[in-house]
C-alpha positions in Angstrom: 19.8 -9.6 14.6 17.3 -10.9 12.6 14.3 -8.9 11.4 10.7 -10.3 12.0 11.7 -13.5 13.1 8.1 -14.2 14.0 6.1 -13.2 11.2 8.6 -15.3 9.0 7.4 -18.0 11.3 3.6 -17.7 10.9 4.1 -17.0 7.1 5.8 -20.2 7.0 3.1 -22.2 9.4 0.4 -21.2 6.5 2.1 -22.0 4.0 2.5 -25.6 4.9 -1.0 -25.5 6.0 -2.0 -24.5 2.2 0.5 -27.5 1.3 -1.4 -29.8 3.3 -5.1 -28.6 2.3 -3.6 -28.9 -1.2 -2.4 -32.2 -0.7 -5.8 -33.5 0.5 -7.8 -31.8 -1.8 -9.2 -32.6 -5.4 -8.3 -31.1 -8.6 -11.0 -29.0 -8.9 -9.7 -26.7 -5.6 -5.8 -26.4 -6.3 -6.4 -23.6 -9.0 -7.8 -21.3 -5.7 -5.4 -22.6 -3.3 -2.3 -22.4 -5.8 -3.3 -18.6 -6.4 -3.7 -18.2 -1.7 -0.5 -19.5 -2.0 1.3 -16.8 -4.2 -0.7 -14.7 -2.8 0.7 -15.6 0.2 4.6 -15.4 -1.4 3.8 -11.9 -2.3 3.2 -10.6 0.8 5.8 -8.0 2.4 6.5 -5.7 4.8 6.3 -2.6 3.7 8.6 0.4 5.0 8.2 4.1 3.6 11.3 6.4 5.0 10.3 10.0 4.9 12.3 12.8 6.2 13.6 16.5 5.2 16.2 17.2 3.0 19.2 17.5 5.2 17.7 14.9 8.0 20.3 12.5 6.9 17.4 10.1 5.3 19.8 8.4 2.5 22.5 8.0 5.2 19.9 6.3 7.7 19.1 3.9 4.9 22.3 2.9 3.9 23.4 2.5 7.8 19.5 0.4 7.6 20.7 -1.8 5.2 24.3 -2.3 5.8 25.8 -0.8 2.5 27.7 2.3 2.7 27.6 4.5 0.1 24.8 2.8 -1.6 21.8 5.3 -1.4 23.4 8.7 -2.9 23.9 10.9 0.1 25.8 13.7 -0.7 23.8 15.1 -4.0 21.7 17.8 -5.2 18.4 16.6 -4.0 16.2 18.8 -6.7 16.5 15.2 -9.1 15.4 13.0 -6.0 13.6 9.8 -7.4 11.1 7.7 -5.1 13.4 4.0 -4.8 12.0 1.1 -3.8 14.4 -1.2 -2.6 13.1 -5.0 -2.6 14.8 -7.3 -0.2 14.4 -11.2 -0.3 10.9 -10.8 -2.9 10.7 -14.5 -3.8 9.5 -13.2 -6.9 12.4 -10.7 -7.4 15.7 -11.8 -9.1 18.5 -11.7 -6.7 20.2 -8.8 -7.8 19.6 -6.2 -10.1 17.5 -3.3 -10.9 14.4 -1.5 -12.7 14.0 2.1 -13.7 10.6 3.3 -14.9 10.7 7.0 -17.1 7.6 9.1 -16.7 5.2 8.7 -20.0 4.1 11.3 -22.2 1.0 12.4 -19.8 3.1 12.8 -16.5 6.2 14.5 -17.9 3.9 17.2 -20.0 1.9 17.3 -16.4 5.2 18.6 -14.6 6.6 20.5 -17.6 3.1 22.5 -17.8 3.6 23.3 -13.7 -0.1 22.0 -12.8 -2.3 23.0 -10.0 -1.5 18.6 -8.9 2.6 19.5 -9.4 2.3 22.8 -7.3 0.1 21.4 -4.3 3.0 20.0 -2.1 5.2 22.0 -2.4 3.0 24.6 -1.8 1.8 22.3 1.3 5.0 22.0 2.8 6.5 25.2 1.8 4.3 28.3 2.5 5.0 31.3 0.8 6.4 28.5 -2.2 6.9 31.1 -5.6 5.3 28.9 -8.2 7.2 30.7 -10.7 10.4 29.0 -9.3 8.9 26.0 -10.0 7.8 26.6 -13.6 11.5 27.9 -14.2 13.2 24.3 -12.5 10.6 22.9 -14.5 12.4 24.2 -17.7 15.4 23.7 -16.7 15.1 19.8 -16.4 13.2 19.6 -19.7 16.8 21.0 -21.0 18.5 19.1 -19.5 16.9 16.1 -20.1 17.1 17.0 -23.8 20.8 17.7 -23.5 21.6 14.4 -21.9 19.7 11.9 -23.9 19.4 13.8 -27.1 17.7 12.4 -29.9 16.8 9.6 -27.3 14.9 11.8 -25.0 11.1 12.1 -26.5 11.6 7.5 -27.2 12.6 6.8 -23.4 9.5 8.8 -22.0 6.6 5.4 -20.9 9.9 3.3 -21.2 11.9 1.2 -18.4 15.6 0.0 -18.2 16.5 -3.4 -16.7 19.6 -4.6 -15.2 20.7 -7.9 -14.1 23.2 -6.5 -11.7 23.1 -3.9 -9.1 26.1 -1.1 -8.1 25.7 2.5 -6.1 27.1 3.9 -9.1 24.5 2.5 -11.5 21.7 3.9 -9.0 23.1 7.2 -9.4 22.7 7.5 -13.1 19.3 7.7 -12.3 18.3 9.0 -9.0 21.0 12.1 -8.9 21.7 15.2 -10.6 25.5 14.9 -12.1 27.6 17.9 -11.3 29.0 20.2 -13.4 28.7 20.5 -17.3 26.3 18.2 -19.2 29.1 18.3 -22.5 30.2 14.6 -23.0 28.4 12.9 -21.3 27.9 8.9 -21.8 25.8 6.3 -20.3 27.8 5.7 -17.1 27.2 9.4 -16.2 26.1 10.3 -13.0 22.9 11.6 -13.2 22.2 10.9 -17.1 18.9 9.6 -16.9 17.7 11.1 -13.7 15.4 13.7 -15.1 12.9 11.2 -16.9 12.9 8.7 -14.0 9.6 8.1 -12.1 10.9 5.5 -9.7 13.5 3.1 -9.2 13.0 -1.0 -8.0 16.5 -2.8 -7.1 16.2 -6.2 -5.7 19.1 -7.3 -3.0 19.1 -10.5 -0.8 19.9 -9.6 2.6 20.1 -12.3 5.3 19.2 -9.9 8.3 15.6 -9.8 6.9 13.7 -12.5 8.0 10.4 -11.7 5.9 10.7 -10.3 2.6 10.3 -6.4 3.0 10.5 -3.4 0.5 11.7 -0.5 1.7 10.5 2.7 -0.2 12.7 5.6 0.1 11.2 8.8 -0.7 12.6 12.7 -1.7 12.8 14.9 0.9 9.4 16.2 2.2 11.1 19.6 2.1 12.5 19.5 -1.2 10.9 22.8 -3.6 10.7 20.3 -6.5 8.4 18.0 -6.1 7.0 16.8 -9.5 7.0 13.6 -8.2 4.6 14.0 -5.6 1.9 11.6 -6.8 4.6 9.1 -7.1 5.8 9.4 -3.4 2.1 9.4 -2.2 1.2 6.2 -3.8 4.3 4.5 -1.9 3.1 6.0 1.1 -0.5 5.0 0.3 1.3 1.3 0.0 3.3 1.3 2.6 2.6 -0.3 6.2 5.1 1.6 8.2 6.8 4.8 7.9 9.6 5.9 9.5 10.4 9.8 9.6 14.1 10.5 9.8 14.3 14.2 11.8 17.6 16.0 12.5 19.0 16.6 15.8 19.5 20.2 14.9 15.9 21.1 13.7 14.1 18.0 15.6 10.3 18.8 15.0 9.2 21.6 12.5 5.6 22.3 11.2 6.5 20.7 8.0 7.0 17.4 10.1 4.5 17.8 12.4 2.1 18.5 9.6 3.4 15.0 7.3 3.4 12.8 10.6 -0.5 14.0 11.2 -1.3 12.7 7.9 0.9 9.5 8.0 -1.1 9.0 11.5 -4.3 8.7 10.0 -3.7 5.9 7.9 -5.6 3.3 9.6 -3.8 0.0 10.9 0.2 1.4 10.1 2.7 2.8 12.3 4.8 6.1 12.6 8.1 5.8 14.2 10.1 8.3 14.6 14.1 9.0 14.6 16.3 11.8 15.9 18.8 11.7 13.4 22.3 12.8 13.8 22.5 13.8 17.5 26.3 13.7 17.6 26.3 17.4 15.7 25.0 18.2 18.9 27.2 20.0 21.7 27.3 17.7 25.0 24.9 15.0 23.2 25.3 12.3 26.2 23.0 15.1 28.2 21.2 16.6 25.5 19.6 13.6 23.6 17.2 13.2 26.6 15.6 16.8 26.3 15.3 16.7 22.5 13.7 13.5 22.7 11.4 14.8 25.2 10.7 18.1 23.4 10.1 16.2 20.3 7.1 13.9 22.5 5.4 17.2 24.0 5.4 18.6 20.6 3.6 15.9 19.3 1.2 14.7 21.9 0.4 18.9 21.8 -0.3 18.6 17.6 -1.7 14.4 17.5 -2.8 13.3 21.0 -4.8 10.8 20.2 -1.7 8.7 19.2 1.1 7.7 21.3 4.2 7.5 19.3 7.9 5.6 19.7 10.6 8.2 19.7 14.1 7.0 19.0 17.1 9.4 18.9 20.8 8.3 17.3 22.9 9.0 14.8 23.1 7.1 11.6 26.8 8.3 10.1 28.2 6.3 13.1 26.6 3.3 11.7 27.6 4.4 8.7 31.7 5.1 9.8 31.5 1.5 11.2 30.5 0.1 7.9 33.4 1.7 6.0 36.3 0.3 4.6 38.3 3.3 2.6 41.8 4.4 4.0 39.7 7.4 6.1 37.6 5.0 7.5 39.6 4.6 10.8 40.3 8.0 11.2 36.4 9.0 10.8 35.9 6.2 13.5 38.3 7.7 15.5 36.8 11.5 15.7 33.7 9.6 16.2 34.8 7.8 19.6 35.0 10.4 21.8 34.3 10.5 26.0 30.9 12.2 25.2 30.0 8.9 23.3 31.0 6.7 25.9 29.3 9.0 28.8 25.9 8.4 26.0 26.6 5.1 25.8 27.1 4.6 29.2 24.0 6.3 30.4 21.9 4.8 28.1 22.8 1.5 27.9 24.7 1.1 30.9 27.4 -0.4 29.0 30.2 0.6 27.0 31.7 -2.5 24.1 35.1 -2.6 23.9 35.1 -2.6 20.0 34.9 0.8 18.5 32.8 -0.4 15.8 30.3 -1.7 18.2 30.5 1.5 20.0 29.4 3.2 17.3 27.0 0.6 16.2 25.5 0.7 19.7 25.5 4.9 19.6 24.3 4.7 16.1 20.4 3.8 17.5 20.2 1.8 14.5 20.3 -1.5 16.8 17.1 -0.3 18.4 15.3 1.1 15.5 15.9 -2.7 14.2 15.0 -4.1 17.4 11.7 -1.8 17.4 10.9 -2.5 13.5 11.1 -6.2 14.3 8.5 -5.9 17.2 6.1 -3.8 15.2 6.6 -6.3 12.0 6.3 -9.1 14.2 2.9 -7.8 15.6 0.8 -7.2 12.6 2.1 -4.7 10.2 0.3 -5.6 7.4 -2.0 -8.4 9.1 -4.6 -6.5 7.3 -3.3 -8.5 4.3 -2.1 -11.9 6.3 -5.8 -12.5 8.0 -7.6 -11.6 4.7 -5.3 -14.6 3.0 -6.4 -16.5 6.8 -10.0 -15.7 6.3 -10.1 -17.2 2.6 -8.2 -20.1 3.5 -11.1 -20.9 6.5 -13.3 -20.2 3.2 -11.6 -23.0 1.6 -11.2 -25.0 4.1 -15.5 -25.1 5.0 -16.1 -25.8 1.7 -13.9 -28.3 0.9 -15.0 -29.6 4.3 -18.5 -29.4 3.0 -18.2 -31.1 -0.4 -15.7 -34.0 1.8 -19.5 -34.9 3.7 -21.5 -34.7 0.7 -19.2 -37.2 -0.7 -19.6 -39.3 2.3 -23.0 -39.2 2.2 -22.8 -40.2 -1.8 -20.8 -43.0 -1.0 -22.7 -44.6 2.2 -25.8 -44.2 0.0 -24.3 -45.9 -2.5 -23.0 -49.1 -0.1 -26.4 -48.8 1.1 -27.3 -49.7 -2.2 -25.1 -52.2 -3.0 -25.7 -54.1 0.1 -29.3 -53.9 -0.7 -28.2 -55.4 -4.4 -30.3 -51.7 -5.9 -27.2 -50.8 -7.7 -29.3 -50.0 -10.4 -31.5 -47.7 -9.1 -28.3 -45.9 -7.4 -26.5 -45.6 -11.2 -29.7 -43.5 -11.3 -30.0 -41.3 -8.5 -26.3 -40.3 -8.4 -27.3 -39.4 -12.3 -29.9 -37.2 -11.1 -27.5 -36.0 -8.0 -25.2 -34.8 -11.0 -28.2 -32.9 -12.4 -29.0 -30.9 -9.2 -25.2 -29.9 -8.2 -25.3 -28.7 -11.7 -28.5 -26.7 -11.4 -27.6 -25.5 -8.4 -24.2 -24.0 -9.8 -25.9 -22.6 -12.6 -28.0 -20.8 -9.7 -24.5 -19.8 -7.6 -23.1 -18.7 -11.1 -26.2 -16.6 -11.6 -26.0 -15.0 -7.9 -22.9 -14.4 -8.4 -23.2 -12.3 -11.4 -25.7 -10.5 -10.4 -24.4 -9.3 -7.3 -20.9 -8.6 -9.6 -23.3 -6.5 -12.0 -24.5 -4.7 -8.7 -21.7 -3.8 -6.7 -19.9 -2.7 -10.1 -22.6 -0.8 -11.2 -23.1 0.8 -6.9 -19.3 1.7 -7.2 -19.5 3.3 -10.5 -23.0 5.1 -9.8 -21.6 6.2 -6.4 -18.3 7.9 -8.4 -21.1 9.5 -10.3 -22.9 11.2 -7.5 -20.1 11.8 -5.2 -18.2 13.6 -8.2 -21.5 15.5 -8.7 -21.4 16.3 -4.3 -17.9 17.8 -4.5 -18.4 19.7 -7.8 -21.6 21.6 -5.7 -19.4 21.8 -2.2 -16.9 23.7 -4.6 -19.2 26.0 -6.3 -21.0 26.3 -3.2 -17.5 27.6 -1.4 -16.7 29.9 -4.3 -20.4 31.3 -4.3 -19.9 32.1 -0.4 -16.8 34.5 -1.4 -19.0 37.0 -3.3 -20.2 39.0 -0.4 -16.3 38.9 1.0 -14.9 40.3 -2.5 -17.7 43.0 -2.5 -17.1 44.3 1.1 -13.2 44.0 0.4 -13.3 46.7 -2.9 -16.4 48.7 -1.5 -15.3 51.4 -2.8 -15.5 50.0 -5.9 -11.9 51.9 -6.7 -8.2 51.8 -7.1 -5.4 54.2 -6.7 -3.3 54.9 -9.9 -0.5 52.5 -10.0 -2.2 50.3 -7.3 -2.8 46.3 -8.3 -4.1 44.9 -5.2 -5.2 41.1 -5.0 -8.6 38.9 -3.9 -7.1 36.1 -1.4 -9.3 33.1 -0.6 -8.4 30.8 2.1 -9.2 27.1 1.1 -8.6 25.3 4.1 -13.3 25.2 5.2 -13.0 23.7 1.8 -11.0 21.4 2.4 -12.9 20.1 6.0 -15.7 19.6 3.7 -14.4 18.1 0.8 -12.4 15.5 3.1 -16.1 15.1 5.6 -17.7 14.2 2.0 -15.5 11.9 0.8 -15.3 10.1 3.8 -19.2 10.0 4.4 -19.5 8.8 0.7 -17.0 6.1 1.1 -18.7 4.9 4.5 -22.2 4.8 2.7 -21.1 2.8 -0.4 -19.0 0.6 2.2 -22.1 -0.5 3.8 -23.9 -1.0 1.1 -21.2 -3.0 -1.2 -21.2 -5.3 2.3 -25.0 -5.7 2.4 -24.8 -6.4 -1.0 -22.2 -9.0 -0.5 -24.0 -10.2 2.8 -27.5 -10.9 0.9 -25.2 -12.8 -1.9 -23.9 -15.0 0.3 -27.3 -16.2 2.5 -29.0 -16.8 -0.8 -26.1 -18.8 -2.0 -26.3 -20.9 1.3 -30.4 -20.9 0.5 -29.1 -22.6 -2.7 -27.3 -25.0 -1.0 -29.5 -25.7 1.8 -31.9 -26.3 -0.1 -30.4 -28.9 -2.3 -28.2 -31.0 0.0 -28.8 -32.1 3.4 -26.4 -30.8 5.4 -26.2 -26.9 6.7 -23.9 -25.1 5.2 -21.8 -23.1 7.3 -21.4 -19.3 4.9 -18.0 -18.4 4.5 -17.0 -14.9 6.3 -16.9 -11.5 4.9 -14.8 -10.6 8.3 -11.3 -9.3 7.4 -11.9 -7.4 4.1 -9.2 -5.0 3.1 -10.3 -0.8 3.2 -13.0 -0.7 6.1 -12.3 2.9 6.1 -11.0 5.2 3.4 -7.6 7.2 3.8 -4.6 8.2 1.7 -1.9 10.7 1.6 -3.1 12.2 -1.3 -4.1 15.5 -0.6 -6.5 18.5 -1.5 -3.6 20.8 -0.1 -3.6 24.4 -1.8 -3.9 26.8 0.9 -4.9 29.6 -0.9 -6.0 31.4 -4.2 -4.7 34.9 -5.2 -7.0 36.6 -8.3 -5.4 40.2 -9.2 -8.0 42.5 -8.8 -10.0 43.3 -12.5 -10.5 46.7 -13.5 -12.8 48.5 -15.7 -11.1 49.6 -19.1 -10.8 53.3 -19.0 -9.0 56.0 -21.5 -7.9 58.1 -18.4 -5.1 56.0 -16.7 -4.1 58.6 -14.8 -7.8 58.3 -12.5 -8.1 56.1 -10.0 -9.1 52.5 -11.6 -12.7 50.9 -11.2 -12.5 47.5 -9.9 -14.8 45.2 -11.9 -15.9 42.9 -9.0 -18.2 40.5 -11.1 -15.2 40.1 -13.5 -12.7 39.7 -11.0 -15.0 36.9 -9.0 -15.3 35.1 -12.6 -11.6 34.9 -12.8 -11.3 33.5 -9.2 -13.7 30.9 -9.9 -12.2 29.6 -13.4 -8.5 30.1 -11.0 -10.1 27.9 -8.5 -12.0 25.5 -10.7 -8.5 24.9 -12.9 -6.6 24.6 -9.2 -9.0 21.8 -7.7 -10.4 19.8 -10.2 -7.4 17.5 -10.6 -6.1 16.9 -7.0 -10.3 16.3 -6.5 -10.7 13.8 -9.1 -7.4 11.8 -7.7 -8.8 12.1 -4.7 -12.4 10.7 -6.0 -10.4 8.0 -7.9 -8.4 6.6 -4.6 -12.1 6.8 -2.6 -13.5 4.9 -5.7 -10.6 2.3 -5.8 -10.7 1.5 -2.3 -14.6 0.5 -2.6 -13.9 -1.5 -5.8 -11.2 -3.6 -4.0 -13.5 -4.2 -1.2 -16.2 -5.5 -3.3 -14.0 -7.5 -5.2 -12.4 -9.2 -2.4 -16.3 -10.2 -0.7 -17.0 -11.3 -4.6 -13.7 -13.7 -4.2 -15.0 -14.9 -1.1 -18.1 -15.7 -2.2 -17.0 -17.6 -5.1 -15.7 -20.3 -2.9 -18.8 -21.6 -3.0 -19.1 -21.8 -6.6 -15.8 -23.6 -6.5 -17.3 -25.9 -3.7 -19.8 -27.1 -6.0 -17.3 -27.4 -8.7 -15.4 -29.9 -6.8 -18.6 -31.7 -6.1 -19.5 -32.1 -9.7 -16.2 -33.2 -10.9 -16.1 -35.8 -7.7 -19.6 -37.3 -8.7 -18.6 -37.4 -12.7 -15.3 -39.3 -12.0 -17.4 -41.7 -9.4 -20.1 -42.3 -11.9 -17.9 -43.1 -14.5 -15.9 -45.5 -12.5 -18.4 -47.3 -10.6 -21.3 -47.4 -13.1 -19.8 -51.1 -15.0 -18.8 -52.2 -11.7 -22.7 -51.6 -9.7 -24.1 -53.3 -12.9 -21.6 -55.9 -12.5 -22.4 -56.5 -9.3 -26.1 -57.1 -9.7 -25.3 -60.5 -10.7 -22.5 -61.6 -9.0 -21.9 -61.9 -5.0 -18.3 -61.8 -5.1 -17.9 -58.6 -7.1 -20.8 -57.0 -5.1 -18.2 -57.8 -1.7 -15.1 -56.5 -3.5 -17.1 -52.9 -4.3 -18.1 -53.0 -0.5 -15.0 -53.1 0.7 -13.4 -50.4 -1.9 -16.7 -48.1 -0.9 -15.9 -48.5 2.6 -11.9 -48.4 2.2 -13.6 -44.9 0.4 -15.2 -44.1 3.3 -12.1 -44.5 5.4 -10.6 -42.2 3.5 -12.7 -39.2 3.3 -13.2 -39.6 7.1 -10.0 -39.3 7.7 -10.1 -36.3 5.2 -12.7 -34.4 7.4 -10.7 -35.3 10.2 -7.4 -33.8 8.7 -9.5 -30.9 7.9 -10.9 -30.2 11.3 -7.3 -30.1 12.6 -5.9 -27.7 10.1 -9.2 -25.5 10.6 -8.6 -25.4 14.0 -4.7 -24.4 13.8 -6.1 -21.7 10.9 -8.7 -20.4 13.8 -5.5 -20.1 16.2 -3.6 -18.4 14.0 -6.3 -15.8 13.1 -6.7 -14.9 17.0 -2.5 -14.9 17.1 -2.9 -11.8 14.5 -5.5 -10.7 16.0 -3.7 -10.1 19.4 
């Protein structure tokens, strides 16, 4: 089946419209619609799958993308490495791959075990002994040193490029290799696995009728995560998710609380799969009540969304993709009566092929089927109507500079008629001289507002990173009075080292509540900012030409709320209680409480500040790629005028020795009449062409909309 057969068509419908606005358009706009139109060719669907260790993610992918095998399935999953895989990218080569090695400042972040490398795993995995993780964290810096050798400290900020693409030159660097690191070469599995960040292959795949990246992640319950920042910014990017659970263990708190957060992202879509339901006994009866259980569970924890709940099993798809000598065998334990009883009472049909059997069982023919749908209805549209909205921005003021031409030219056949050429040659002079003061005035507008919004965003990072410092301080403050009532007694028993806990979850309600209240007040005040650019660029225009400009619109600009995976999630401090220094061990120990709350605020302070300033940094981002795409916008205008300028300079130029020709002689007065006119043929039929393709642009809009 094909994949998004229906976006590929819309994607396709504005492309030719930005061919045919090109194509009747001047010099002076191609620039813009040239960069619409990449923009355009960059576009993709974006697919992040996210499951536990053990869910049979890398299996479900493989079975996704027809290649068996591919994805390393059956590997320690400690060296996990976030891959994107890029299919049909027109930008992409065909084949081949890119693997990018941490630099210097990530890989000493995760060999130091920071308070940023400990907070998911510490999210996901309560109870998680940080000391584990310091001690895997060693233990990869050694072996990285033992596989690349004097290589290893040169690799780190470095990428390798390939012009081909194999499963066993994946696992070189997205696996751990097994046994002992001695010999080792470059086709080792695993040799560079350490040092990876993240890994790009490009493959061509027929199936997929849009161009779509697929972003597999490591597993959510893996207790090595020093790639966590990584895995969030792919989820960050990504339009839909798709969260591979396991049939055995359908719905834990670890999913329930990743799904909440996947949820929230504004405009994407969560759906979910019940992976490997053939492990389970009687499956053709069971399926139903695991599917179920997995709904209540979830309308219980998120009911404010409704989500699509698929169950299957991804090794059949995979068994029916194989082609070893155990291939048919595997098919064969696989193609049992409980799998035609499911597939009968499912799908009320059972295939006579066994591979379409297990094809059909699989549930990867649905998830397909249900991807397509969800492409095909706006994943991303976000992105597709803010390209819409600037090309209905181009397409008014290219409209508009079409009628000030018109208006040039029937002034100047007035003119002609009226044998004034003269005097024309001088007003279309002077109308050179006012489009190019009122540019200068757009160009100065334009700045300015630039200036502003940079200098809101930048100011706003300012204040809001001055907010969350005092909500911090203001949180440890209110744990005084608890650590003095806790150690009232003010001692300890000999032998006794008891500990201060602190739970951080109120801070994190109000660190979240102010950094979405900041980001909604700068949002509204980068748009009135915008907004108030934009009508005094129209009072520019208005002003100088005749006709009412119609403002582009600000509608459809990308981040109208703020929300990422990134996370403030550390659940908890732990200080060791301080003590008084004392010559008599054996007596029971003073607890110095002002000490001891001075270590758990320099704890806390070290704990937050980085996973607060990322989080600061995303908020800040967000508004700056608001701003700039309202700036873009508004800048049509300037190239509106542009256009204008360059239209009037070429005309001048051309018709100023014929209109002074023509003064004096009748018959080269009628042949300039007829060109004008043959002109203004032209540019009517221009405006006309332009109507129509705004009109089909309009349509498309509301399509997306729907």
């Amino acid at each position: 089946m094909r994949i998004a057969p229906l976006q590929r068509q819309q994607l396709d419908f504005l492309s030719g419209q930005l061919e045919k606005l090109e194509a009747m358009s001047g010099t002076a706009d191609r620039t813009e619609l040239q960069n619409l139109q990449e923009r355009l060719n960059g576009w993709a669907a974006k697919i992040a799958v996210i499951g536990q260790v053990k869910a049979g993610k890398s299996t479900f992918l493989n079975a996704f993308l027809g290649q068996h095998d591919f994805l390393p399935s059956d590997v320690n999953p400690w060296t996990s490495v976030v891959t994107n895989i890029r299919i049909n990218v027109p930008t992409d080569p065909e084949t081949g791959a890119v693997f990018h090695f941490f630099d210097e400042k990530d890989w000493a972040e995760i060999m130091d075990g920071s308070g940023q490398i400990r907070k998911m795993a510490e999210e996901l995995l309560p109870g998680f002994n940080t000391d584990i993780l310091k001690q895997q964290s060693e233990e990869l810096r050694e072996k990285a040193q033992r596989r690349l050798g004097d290589h290893y400290k040169s690799m780190l900020g470095s990428k390798h490029e390939y012009p081909f693409l194999s499963a066993d030159l994946l696992k070189r660097y997205v696996c751990a290799g097994p046994g002992s690191d001695d010999g080792l070469t470059r086709e080792s599995l695993g040799r560079y696995a350490a040092l990876t960040s993240d890994a790009n292959v490009f493959m061509r795949i027929p199936e997929f009728a849009v161009p779509t990246i697929v972003t597999d992640t490591p597993g959510v319950n893996d207790p090595f995560l020093v790639r966590d920042e990584v895995t969030c910014r792919s989820l960050d990017n990504s339009d839909v998710f798709i969260v591979v659970l396991s049939a055995q263990q359908p719905l834990t708190d670890v999913d329930i609380g990743l799904i909440r957060i996947l949820a929230q992202q504004d405009g994407k879509d969560v759906l979910i799969f019940v992976n490997r339901i053939d492990e389970l006994d009687g499956y053709d009866t069971r399926y139903e009540s695991v599917a179920e259980d997995v709904s209540e569970r979830l309308k219980k924890a998120i009911p404010e969304i409704e989500f699509t709940i698929l169950t299957g099993s991804a090794f059949m798809a995979d068994a029916a993709l194989r082609i070893d000598d155990e291939a048919e065998e595997v098919r064969a334990n696989l193609d049992t009566p409980t799998l035609a009883a499911y597939l009968k009472k499912r799908y009320g049909d059972v295939p006579q092929d066994r591979a379409e059997r297990l094809l059909l069982g699989s549930g990867l023919v649905d998830m397909k089927r249900t991807l397509s749908m969800v492409i095909d209805n706006g994943s991303g549209s976000r992105q597709i109507g803010q390209i819409i909205n600037d090309i209905e921005a181009q397409v008014a003021a290219i409209t508009f500079a079409t009628k000030r031409e018109r208006q040039s030219v029937e002034d100047e056949i007035t003119q002609v008629r009226e044998n004034k050429t003269q005097g024309f040659v001088a007003s279309l002079a002077q109308e050179i001289v006012t489009v190019k003061e009122a540019q200068s005035d757009l160009d100065f507008l334009v700045a300015a507002a630039n200036e502003k919004v940079e200098g809101l965003v930048e100011g706003s990072g300012t204040d809001l990173a001055k907010t969350l410092s005092e909500k911090v301080d203001s949180f440890i403050d209110s744990q005084r009075d608890r650590l003095y009532a806790l150690v009232a007694d003010d001692t300890l028993r000999p032998g006794r080292r008891g500990t201060f806990d602190v739970d951080l979850s109120p801070l994190h309600e109000k660190i979240e509540a102010t950094l979405h209240a900041g980001f909604d007040m700068v949002r509204d005040r980068i748009d009135s900012l915008l907004a108030s650019c934009m009508r005094d660029c129209g009072s520019i225009l208005n002003e100088n030409f005749d006709d009412t400009f119609e403002l582009p619109s600000l509608d459809g600009l990308p981040f109208d709320t703020f929300s990422t995976t990134l996370s403030m999630s550390k659940k908890s401090l732990q200080t060791t209680f301080e003590t008084e220094k004392s010559w008599t061990f054996w007596r029971a120990q003073k607890v110095d409480k002002e000490k001891t709350f001075e270590t758990m605020r320099t704890l806390a302070i070290a704990e937050l500040q980085a996973p607060i300033e990322k989080l600061m940094l995303a908020c800040m981002k967000a508004q700056s790629d608001r701003a700039a795409a309202g700036i873009e916008r508004i800048k049509v205008m300037q190239a509106m005028l542009e256009k204008a300028l360059v239209e009037r300079k070429e005309r001048l130029k051309e018709d100023q020795a014929l209109l002074e020709a023509a003064a004096n002689d009748e018959t080269a007065r009628a042949q300039m009449l007829e060109r004008l006119n043959g002109h203004v043929d032209t540019l009517n039929k221009r405006l006309h062409d332009l109507a129509t393709l705004e009109n089909s642009v309009v349509g498309a809009q509301i399509t997306e909309a729907a």
